[in-house]
Structures are given as C-alpha cells and as structure tokens.
C-alpha positions in Angstrom: 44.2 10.0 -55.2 46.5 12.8 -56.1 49.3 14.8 -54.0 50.8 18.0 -54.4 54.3 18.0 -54.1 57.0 20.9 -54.4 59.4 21.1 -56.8 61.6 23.9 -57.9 61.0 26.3 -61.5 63.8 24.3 -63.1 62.5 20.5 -62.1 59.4 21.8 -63.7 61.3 23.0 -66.7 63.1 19.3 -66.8 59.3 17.8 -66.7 57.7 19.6 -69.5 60.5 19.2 -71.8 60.6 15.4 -70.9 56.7 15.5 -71.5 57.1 17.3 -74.6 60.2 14.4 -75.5 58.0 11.3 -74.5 54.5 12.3 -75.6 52.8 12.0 -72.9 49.3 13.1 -71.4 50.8 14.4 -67.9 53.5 14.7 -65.3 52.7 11.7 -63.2 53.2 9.5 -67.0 56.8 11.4 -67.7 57.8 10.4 -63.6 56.3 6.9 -63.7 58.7 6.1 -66.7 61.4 8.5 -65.2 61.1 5.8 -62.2 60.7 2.5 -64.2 63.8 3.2 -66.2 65.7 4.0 -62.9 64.8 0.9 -61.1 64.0 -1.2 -63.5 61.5 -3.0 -62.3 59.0 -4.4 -65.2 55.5 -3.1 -65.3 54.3 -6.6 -64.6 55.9 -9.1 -62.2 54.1 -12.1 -64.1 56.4 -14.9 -65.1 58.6 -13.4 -62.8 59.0 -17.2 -61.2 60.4 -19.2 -64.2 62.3 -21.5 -63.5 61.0 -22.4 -60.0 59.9 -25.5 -58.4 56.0 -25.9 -57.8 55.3 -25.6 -54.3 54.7 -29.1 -52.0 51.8 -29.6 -49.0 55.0 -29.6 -46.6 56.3 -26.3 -47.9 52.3 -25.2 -47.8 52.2 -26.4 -44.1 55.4 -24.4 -42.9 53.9 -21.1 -44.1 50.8 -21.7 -42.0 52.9 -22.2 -38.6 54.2 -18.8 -39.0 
C-alpha cells in the first residue's frame, strides 16, 4: 500500500541524488537502506538466536499461563 508523505524541495533534492548514488529503482529503495544503515537492524532476523538454550516443556508451560 503506498502513502504520500510531504517533504520539502531540498529532501527531494537529497533523494534523487542518493538514488542516482545507490542505483536504485525508486524512493522507497534509497529510504529503506537510508533506514537499515541507521538502525542497523539486518534484513533478516534468522540466526539471530545463536547461542541460546533450546526451549524445555516447563518453560513451554509458563508462556501458556500468561
């Protein structure tokens, strides 16, 4: 679903030179990688759990008394 959102001439200056910069198809691509470099956050969370213990019936049991 798209949204219009408001932005001001130079923003839109900043975009299509960052476009132009990163090659890609549209606005929405240059923001999403704008945003995942900001926060960081990987574009998968798989694997995300290394390292952690497999889950138990008791700790299964606990979630389903909330």
């Amino acid at each position: 679903m798209a949204t219009t959102i408001q932005i001001s001439d130079g923003t839109k200056q900043l975009l299509e030179r960052a476009k132009a910069e990163e090659d890609a198809s549209s606005y929405d691509e240059v923001i999403k990688k704008l945003l995942q470099k900001y926060t960081n956050v990987p574009k998968t969370m798989f694997g995300c759990g290394k390292g952690m213990k497999s889950w138990s019936k008791k700790d299964r049991m606990m979630l389903n008394e909330l």
